[in-house]
C-alpha positions as CSV (number, residue, x, y, z in Angstrom):
1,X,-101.3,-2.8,-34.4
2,X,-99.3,0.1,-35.8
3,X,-97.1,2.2,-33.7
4,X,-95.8,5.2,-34.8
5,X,-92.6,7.6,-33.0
6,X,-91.7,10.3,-34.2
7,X,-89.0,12.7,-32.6
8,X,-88.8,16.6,-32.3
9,X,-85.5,18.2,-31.3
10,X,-87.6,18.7,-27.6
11,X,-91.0,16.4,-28.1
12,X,-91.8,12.6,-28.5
13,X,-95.1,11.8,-29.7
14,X,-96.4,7.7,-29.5
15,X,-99.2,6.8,-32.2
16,X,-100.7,3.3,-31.8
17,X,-103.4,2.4,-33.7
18,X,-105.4,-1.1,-33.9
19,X,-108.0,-2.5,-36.2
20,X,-109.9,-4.7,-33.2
21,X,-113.2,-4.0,-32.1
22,X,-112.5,-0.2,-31.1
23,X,-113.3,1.4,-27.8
24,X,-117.1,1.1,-26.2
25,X,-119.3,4.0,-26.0
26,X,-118.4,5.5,-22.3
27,X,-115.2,4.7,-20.9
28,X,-114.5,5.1,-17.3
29,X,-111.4,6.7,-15.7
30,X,-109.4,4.4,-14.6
31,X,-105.5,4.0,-13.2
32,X,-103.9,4.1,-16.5
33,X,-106.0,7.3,-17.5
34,X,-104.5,9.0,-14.5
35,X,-101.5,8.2,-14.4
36,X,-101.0,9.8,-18.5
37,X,-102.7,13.2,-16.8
38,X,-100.3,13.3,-14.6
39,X,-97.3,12.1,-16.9
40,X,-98.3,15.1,-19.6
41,X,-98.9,17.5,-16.7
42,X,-95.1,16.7,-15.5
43,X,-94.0,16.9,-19.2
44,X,-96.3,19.7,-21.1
45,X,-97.9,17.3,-22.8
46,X,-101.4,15.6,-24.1
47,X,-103.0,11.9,-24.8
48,X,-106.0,10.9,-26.6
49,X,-107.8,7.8,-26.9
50,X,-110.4,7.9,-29.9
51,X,-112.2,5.4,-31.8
52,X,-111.1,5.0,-35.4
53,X,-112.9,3.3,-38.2
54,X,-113.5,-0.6,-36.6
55,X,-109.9,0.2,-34.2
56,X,-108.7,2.1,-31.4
57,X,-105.9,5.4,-31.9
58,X,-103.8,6.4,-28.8
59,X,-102.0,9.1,-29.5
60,X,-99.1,10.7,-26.0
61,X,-97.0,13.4,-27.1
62,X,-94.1,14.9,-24.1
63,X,-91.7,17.7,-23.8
64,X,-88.5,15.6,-23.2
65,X,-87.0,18.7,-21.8
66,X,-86.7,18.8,-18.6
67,X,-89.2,21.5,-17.6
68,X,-87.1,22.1,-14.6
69,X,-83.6,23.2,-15.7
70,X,-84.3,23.1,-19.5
71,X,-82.5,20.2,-20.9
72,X,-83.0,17.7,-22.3
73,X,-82.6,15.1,-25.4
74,X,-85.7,13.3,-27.2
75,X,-83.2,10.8,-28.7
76,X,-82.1,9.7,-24.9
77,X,-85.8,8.6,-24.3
78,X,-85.3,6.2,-27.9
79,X,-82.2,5.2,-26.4
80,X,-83.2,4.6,-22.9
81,X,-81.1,6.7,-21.5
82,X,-83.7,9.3,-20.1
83,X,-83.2,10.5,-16.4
């Protein structure tokens, strides 16, 4: 598996990708599906999970600031240090 994080001055965008046997050809929605719509509804942001080649890609990218009063710091996420 590769993951991949890269950091924007107010975004964080997550890239996995695998080599396994990739995803099957319909793919219910199921708790973990739901719970990134409502993570990237909370935080602008999108997720995708495509097949690609023989693997799997998920791909989640968030505003990290805080849509609410406007701040906010990518690099406290990296650190753990998010509120």
């Amino acid at each position: 598996m590769i993951v991949e994080i890269t950091e924007a001055t107010d975004r964080l965008t997550i890239r996995c990708t695998d080599d396994g046997r990739g995803l099957p050809a319909t793919i219910p929605k199921g708790l973990g599906s739901r719970l990134f719509d409502e993570i990237c509804a909370d935080r602008d942001g999108e997720w995708s999970l495509s097949r690609c080649g023989n693997g799997t890609c998920f791909a989640l990218s968030l505003q990290v600031k805080d849509p609410h009063n406007g701040e906010g710091d990518a690099g406290a996420y990296r650190r753990g240090k998010a509120r």
